[in-house]
C-alpha positions as a printed NumPy array, in Angstrom:
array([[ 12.125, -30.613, -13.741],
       [ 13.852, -30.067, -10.552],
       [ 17.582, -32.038, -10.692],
       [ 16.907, -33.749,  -7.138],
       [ 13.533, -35.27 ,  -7.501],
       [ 13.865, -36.57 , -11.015],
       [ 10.1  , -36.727, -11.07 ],
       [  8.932, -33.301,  -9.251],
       [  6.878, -31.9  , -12.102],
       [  3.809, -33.931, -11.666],
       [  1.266, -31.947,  -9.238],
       [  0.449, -35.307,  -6.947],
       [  2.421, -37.436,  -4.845],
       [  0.275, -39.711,  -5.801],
       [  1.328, -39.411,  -9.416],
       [  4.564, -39.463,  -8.706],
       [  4.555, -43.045,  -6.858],
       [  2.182, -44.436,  -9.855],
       [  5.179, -43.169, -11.853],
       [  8.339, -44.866,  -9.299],
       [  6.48 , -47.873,  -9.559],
       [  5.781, -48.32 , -12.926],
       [  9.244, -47.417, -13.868],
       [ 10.181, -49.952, -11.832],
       [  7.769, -52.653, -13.031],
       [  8.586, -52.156, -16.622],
       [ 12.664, -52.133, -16.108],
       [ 12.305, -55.45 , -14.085],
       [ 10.06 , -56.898, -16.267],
       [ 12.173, -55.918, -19.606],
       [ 15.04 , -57.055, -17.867],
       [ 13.757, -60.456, -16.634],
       [ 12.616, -60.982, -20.054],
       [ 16.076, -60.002, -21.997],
       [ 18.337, -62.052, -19.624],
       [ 16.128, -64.943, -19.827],
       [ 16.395, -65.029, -23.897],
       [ 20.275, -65.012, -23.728],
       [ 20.281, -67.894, -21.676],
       [ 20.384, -67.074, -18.536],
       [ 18.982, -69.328, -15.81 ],
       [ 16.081, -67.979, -13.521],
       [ 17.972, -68.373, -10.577],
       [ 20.37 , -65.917, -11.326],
       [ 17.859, -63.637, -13.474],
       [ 16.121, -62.515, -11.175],
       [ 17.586, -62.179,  -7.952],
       [ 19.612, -58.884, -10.413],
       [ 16.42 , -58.036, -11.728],
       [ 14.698, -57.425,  -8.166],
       [ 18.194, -56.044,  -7.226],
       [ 18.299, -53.389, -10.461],
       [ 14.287, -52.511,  -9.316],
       [ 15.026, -52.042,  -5.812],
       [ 18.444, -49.852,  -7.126],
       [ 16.344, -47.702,  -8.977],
       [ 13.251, -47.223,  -6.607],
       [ 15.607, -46.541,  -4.017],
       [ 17.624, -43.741,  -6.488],
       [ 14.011, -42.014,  -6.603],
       [ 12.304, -42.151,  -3.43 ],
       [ 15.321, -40.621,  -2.166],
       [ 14.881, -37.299,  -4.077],
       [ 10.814, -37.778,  -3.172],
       [ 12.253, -37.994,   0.727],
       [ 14.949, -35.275,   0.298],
       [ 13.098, -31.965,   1.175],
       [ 11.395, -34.156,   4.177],
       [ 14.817, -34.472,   4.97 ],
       [ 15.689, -31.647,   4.883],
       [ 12.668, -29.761,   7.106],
       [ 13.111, -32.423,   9.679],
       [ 16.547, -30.47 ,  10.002],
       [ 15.184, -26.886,   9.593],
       [ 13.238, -27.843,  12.517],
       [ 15.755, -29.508,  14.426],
       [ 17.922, -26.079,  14.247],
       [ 14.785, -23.711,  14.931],
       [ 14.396, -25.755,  17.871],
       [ 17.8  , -24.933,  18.852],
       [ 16.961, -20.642,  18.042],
       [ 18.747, -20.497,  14.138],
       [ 15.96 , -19.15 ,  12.404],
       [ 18.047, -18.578,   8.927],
       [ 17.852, -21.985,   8.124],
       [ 15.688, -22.628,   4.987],
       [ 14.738, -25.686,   2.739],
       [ 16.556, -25.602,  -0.178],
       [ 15.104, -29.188,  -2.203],
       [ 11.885, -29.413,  -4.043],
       [ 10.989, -25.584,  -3.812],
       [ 10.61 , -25.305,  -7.69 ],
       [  8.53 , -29.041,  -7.489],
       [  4.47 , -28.532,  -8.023],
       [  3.933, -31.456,  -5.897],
       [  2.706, -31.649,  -2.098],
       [  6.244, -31.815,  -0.831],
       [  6.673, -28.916,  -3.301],
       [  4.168, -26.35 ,  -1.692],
       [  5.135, -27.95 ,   1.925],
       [  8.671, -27.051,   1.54 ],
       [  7.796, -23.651,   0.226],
       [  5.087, -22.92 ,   3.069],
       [  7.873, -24.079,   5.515],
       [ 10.286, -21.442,   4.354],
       [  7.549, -18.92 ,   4.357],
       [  7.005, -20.336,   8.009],
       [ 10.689, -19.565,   8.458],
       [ 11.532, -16.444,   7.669],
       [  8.35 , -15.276,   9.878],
       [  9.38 , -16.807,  12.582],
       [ 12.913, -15.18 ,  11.798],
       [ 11.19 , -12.084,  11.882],
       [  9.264, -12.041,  14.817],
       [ 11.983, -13.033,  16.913],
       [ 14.454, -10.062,  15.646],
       [ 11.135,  -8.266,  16.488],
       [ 11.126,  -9.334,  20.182],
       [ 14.784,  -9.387,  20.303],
       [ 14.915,  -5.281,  19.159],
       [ 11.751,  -4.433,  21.436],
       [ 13.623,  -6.012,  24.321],
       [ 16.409,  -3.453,  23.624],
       [ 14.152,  -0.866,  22.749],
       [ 11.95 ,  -1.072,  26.028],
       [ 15.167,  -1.799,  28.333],
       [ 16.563,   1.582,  26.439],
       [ 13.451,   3.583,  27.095],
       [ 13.111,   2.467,  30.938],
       [ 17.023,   2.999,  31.798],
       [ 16.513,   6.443,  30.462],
       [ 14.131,   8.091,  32.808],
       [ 14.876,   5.745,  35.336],
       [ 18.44 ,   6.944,  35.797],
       [ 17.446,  10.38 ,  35.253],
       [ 14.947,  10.297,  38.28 ],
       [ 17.745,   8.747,  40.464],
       [ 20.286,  11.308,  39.943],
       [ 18.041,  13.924,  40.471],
       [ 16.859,  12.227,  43.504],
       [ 19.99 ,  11.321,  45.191],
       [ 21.203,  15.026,  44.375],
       [ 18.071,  15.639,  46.664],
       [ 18.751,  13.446,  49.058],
       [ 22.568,  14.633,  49.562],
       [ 21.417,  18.315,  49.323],
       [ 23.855,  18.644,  46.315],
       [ 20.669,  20.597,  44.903],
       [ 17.398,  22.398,  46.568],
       [ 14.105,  21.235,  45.841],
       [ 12.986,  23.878,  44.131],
       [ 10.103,  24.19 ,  42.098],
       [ 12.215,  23.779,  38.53 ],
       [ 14.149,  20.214,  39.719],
       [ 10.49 ,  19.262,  41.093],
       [  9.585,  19.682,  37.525],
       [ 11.871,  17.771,  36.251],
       [ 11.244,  14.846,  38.262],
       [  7.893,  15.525,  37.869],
       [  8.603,  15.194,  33.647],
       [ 10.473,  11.801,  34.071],
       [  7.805,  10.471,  36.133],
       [  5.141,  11.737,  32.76 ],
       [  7.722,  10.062,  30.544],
       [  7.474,   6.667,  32.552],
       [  3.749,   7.083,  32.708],
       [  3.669,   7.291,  29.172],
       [  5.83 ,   4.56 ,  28.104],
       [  3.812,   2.051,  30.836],
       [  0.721,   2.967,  29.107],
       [  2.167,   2.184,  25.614],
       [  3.376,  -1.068,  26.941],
       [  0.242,  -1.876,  28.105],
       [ -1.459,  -0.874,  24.928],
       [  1.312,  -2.757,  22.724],
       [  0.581,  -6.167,  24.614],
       [ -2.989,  -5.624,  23.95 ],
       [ -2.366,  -5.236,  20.07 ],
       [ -0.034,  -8.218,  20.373],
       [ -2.911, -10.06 ,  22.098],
       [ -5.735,  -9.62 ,  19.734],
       [ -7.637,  -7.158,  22.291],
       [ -9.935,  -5.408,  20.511],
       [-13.149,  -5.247,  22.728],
       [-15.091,  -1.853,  21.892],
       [-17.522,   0.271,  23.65 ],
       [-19.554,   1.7  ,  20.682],
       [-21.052,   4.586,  21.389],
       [-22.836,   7.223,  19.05 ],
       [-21.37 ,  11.086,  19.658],
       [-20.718,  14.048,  18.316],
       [-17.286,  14.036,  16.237],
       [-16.883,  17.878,  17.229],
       [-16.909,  18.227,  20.756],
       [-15.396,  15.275,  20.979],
       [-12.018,  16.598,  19.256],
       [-12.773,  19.364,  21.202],
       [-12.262,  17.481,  24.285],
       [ -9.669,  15.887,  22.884],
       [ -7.428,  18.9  ,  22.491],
       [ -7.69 ,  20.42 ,  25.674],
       [ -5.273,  18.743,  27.751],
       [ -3.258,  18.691,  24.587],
       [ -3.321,  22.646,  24.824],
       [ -2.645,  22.76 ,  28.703],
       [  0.395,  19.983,  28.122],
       [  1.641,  22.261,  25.589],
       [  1.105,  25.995,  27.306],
       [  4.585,  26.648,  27.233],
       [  5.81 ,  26.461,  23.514],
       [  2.839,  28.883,  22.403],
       [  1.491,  26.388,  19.509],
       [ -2.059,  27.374,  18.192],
       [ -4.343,  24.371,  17.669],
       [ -6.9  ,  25.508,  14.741],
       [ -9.997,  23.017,  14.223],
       [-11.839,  22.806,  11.2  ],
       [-14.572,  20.914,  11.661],
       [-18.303,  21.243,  10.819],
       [-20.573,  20.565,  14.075],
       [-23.547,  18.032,  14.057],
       [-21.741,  15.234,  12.863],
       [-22.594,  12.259,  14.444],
       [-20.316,   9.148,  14.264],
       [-20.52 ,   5.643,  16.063],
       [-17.02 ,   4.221,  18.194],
       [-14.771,   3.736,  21.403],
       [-14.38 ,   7.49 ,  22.33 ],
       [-11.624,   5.917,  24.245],
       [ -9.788,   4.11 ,  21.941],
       [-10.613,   6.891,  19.408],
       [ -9.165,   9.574,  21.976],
       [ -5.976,   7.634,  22.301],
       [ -5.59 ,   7.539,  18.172],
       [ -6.486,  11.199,  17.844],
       [ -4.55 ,  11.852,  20.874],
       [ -1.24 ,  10.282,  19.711],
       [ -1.334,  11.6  ,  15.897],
       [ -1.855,  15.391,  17.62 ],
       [  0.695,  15.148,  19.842],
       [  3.1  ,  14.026,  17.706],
       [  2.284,  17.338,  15.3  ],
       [  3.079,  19.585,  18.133],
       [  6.511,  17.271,  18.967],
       [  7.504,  17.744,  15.357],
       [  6.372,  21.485,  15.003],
       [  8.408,  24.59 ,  15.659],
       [  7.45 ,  26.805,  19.088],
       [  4.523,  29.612,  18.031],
       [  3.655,  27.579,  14.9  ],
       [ -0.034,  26.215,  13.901],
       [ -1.441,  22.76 ,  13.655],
       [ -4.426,  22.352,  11.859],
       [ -7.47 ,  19.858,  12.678],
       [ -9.874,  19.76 ,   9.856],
       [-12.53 ,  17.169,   8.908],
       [-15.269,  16.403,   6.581],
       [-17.543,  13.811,   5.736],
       [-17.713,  11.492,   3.033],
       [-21.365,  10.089,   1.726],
       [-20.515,   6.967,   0.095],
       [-18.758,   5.172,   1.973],
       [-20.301,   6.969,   4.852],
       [-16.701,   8.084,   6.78 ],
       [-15.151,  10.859,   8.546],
       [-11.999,  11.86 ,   7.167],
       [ -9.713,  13.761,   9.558],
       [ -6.559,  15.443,   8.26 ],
       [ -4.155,  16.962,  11.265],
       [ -0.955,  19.221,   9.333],
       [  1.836,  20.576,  10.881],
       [  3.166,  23.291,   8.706],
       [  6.502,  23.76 ,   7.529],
       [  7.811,  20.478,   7.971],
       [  7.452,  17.34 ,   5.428],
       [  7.799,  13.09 ,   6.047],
       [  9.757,  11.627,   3.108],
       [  7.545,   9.221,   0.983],
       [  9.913,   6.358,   1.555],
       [  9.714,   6.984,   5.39 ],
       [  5.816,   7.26 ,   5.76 ],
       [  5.398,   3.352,   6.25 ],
       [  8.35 ,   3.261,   8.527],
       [  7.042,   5.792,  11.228],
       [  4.088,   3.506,  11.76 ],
       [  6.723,   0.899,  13.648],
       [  7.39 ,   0.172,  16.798],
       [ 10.051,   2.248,  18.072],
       [ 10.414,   3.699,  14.86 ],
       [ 11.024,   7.531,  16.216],
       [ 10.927,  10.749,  14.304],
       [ 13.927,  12.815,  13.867],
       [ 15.125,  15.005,  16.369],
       [ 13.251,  18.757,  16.091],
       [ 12.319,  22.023,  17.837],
       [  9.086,  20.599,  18.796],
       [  7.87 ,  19.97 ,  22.59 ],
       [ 10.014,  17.355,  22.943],
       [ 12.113,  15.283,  20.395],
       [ 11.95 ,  11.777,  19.72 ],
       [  9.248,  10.18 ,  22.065],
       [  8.824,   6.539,  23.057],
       [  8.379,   5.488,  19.332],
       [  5.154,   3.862,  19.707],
       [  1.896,   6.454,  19.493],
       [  1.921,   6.247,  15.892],
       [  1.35 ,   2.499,  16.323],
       [ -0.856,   2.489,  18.357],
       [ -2.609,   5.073,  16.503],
       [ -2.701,   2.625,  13.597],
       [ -3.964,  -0.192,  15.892],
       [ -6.887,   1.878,  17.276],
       [ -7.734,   2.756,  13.735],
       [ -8.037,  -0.61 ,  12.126],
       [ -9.945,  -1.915,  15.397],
       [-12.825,   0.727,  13.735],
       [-12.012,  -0.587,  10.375],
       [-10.556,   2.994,   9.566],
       [ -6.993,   3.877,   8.359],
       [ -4.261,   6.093,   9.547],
       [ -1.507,   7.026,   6.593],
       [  0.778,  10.373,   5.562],
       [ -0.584,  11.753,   2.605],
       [  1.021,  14.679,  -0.06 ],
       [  0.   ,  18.208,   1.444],
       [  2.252,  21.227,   0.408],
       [  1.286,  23.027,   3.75 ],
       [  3.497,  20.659,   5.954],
       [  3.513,  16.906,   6.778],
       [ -0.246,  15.629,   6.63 ],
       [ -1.51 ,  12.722,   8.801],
       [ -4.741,  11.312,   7.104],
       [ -7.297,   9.856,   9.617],
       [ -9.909,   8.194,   7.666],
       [-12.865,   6.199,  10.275],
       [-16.203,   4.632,   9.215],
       [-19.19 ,   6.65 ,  10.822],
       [-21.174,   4.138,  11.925],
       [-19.945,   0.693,  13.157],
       [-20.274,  -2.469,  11.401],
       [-20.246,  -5.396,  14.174]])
């Protein structure tokens, strides 16, 4: 029995008022009675007994009020932005109160968490943008005050920052639709082939200068239902983040198969050589969550194509996960075949 609400193990509020006030009832009435045998006259009898019943409902409803209390506090100080307040009364009581106050510190600590979420991605995004944003001025105002030529290499580079911009806009843009709820799809029935195959070739021009070999392993004539879009963005982000993570003049391997029951296409894209610890495999899936710095195409990234990649997975009802592979790190693209509305 909780030592605040000397009556919190019933399972009803209800109960627990039947309870106050027949506690109450029977103490006045025993009392009345006793202090009327000794003697006493009415007129002082019970004016104490009404004052001993009112002492003793007033001793309980006060631990039955005390969590109510106690949120109308909590909510006072959320108002105010401290989301590590919690309710601390009636949290162990099987009552209403009890599962209100426990829902209300479930209530809390997500609210705590989705405001260090928007707090970091504030950071995160300001971070990302001052990066190229200060590159492409430098390099511009070098321009400008003919400190440098414009030759083809620094028109490149500008060129890159500009890509790098491009790409973290689109993410953005993506990310607020997954915050949203967007999840409109164009269904479409294709073939899962050609469409990785058009998938990879701007992947291969993108990538002409650190001589990676894309090798694709997957039967032809399978048909599967989807957004090609919103599938080319997954497929799309899980590639290029094996080429970012793979060594120059290494392989990455695309190779898929098809599963009868449940009807799905299970994709598995490997970079060799290089492994994801188990207990980092859910944390790569996070915003801004970025890979460790390698001799890949480029190192790092904006920390948000893997979810994304997640997001346009479940909008199919498919899954996107690391999975054990002694060849290299192993990203595990599993999609139904035909959609279910």
């Amino acid at each position: 029995m909780p030592p605040d609400r000397p009556i919190g193990f019933l399972s009803s509020l209800k109960g627990e008022l039947s309870v106050l006030i027949t506690i109450s009832t029977a103490i006045a009435f025993i009392m009345a009675w006793f202090l009327l045998k000794v003697g006493l006259s009415g007129w002082i009898a019970m004016p104490l007994t009404l004052i001993v019943a009112l002492g003793i409902t007033y001793m309980f409803s006060r631990g039955l009020t005390a969590p109510l209390r106690q949120m109308r506090d909590a909510a006072e100080a959320m108002s105010d932005g401290d989301y590590t307040v919690r309710v601390q009364s009636a949290t162990l009581s099987h009552d209403e109160i009890g599962q209100l106050a426990r829902s209300f510190n479930v209530m809390a600590a997500e609210l705590q968490h989705a405001d260090q979420m928007r707090r970091d991605m504030v950071a995160n995004v300001s971070h990302e943008l001052r990066t190229p944003v200060s590159a492409l001025q430098a390099m511009v105002e070098n321009l400008a005050d003919h400190v440098v030529e414009p030759t083809p290499a620094s028109l490149e580079s500008i060129l890159n920052q500009t890509h790098r911009l491009s790409d973290l806009i689109a993410f953005l843009l993506d990310l607020s639709r997954m915050e949203a709820g967007a999840s409109s799809l164009e269904i479409t029935s294709f073939d899962f082939a050609d469409f990785i195959d058009e998938t990879i070739e701007p992947l291969e021009i993108a990538d002409a200068g650190h001589a990676h070999e894309i090798e694709v392993d997957v039967p032809h004539n399978i048909k599967m239902e989807g957004d090609q879009d919103r599938l080319r963005q997954l497929f799309t982000n899980i590639i290029s983040n094996a080429l970012k993570h793979s060594a120059d003049g290494t392989t990455v391997l695309i190779e898929g198969h098809v599963e009868i029951d449940p009807a799905r296409v299970v994709t598995n894209v490997v970079n060799y050589g290089s492994q994801i610890p188990k207990e980092a495999r859910s944390d790569i899936f996070r915003r801004f969550v970025k890979g460790k710095a390698g001799p890949g195409t480029e190192s790092g990234g904006t920390g948000l194509g893997l979810s994304i990649a997640r997001w346009a997975a479940k909008l199919h009802g498919g899954s996107v996960s690391v999975v054990d592979d002694t060849r290299g790190a192993d990203f595990e693209i599993v999609l139904p075949r035909y959609h279910d509305a």
